[in-house]
Backbone as CSV, one residue per row, in Angstrom:
resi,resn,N_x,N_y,N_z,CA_x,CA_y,CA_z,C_x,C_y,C_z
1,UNK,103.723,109.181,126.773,104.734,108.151,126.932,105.934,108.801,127.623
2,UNK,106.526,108.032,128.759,107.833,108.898,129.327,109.234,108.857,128.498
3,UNK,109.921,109.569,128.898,111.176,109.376,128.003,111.818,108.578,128.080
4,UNK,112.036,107.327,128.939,112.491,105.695,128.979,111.830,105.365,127.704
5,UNK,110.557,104.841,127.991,110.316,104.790,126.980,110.499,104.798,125.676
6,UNK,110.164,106.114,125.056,110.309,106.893,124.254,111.536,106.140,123.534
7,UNK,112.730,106.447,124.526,114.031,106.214,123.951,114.028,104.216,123.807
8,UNK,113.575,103.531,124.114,113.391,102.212,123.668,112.699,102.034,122.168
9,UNK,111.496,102.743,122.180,110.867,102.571,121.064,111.892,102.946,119.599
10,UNK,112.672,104.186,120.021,113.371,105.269,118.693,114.679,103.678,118.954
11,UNK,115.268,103.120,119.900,116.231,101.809,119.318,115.696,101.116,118.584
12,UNK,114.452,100.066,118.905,113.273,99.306,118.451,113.651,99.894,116.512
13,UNK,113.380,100.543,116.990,112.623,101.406,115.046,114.037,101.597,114.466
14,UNK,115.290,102.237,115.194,116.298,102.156,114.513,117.569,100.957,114.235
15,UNK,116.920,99.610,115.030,117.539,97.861,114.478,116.231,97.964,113.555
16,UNK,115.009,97.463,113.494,114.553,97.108,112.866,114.765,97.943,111.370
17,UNK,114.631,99.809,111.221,114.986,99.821,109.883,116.007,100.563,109.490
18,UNK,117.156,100.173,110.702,118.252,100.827,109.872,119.538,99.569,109.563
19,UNK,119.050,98.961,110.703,119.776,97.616,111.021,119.490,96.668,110.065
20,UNK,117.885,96.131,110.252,117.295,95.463,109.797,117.138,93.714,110.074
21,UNK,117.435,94.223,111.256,117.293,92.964,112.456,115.966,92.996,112.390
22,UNK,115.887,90.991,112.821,114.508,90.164,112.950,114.164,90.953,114.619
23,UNK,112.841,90.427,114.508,112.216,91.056,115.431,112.696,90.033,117.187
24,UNK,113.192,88.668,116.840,113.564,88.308,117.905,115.062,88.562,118.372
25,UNK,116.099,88.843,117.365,117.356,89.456,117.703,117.233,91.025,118.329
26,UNK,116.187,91.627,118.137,115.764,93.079,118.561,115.283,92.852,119.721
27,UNK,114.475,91.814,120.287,114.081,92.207,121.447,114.885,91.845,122.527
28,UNK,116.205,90.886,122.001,116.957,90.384,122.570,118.026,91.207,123.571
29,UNK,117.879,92.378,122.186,119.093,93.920,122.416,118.428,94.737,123.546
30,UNK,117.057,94.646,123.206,116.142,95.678,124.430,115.338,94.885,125.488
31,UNK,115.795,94.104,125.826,114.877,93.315,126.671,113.070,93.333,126.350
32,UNK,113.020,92.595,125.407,111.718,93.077,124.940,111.073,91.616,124.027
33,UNK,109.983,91.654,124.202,109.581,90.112,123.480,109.657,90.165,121.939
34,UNK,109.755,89.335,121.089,109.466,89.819,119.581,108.391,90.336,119.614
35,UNK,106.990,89.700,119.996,105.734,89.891,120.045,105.991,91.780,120.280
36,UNK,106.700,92.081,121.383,106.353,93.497,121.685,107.168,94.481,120.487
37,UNK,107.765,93.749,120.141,108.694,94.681,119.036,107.768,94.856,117.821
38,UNK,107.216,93.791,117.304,106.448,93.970,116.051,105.246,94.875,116.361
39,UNK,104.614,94.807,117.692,103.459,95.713,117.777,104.286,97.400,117.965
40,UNK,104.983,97.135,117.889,105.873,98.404,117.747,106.636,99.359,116.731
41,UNK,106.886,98.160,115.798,107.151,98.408,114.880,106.184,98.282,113.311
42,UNK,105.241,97.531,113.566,104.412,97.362,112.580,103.557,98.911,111.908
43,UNK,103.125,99.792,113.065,102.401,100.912,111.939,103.493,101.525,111.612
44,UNK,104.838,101.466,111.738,105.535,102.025,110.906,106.123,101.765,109.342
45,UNK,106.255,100.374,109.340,106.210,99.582,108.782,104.850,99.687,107.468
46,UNK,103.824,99.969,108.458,102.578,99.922,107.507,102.276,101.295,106.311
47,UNK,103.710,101.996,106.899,102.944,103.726,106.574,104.604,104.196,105.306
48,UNK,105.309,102.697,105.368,106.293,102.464,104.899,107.238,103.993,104.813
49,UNK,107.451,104.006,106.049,108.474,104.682,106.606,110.136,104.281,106.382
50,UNK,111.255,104.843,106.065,112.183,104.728,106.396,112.967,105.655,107.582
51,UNK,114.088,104.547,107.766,114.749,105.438,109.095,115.022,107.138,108.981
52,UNK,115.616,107.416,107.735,115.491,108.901,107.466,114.762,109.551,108.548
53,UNK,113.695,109.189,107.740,112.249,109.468,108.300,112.263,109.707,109.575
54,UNK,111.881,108.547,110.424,112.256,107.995,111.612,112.839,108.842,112.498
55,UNK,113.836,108.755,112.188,115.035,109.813,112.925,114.896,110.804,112.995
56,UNK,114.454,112.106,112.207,113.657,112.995,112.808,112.757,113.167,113.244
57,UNK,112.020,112.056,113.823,110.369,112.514,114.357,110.600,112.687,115.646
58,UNK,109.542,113.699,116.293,109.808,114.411,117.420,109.077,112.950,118.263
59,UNK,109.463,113.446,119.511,108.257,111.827,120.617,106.948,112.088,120.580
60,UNK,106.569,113.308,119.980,105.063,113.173,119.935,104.539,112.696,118.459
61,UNK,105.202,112.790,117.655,104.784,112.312,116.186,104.921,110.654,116.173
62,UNK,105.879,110.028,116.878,106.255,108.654,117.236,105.267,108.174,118.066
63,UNK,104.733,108.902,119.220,103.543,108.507,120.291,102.467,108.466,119.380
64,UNK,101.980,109.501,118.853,100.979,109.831,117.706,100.721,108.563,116.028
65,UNK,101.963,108.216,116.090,101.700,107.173,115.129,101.718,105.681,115.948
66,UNK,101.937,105.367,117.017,101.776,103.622,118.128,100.524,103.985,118.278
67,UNK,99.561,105.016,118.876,98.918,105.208,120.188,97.830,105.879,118.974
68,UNK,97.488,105.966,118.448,96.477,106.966,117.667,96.237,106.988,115.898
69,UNK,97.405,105.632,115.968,96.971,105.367,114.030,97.241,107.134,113.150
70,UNK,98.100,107.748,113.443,97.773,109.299,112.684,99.129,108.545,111.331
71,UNK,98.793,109.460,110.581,99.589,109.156,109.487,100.607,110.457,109.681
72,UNK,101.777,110.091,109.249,102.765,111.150,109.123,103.088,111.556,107.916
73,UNK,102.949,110.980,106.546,103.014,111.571,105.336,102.773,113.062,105.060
């Protein structure tokens, strides 16, 4: 994933759980559909992550949990 990217997804993840903005006020902020925010935010969500968390993960542990289902626990 390039670092544009990258840096959309780490906003994405930090409204949704630090903010805790709906997924259509989020995509509003990033030019981004709800639809694309929740597929974005959902395995994080699933692996019930908080931002803590979040916020230190390197872009490959973040690529590694969208792109490859890996668990970070």
């Amino acid at each position: 994933m390039n670092r544009e990217k990258i840096k959309k997804v780490r906003e994405i993840l930090r409204l949704k759980f630090e903010l805790k903005l709906n997924h259509r006020t989020i995509g509003r902020m990033v030019n981004a559909s709800a639809a694309s925010v929740s597929r974005c935010s959902s395995p994080f969500q699933q692996q019930e992550l908080h931002w803590a968390q979040l916020e230190t993960m390197s872009d490959d542990e973040i690529n590694d949990v969208l792109y490859k289902n890996k668990s970070i626990r």
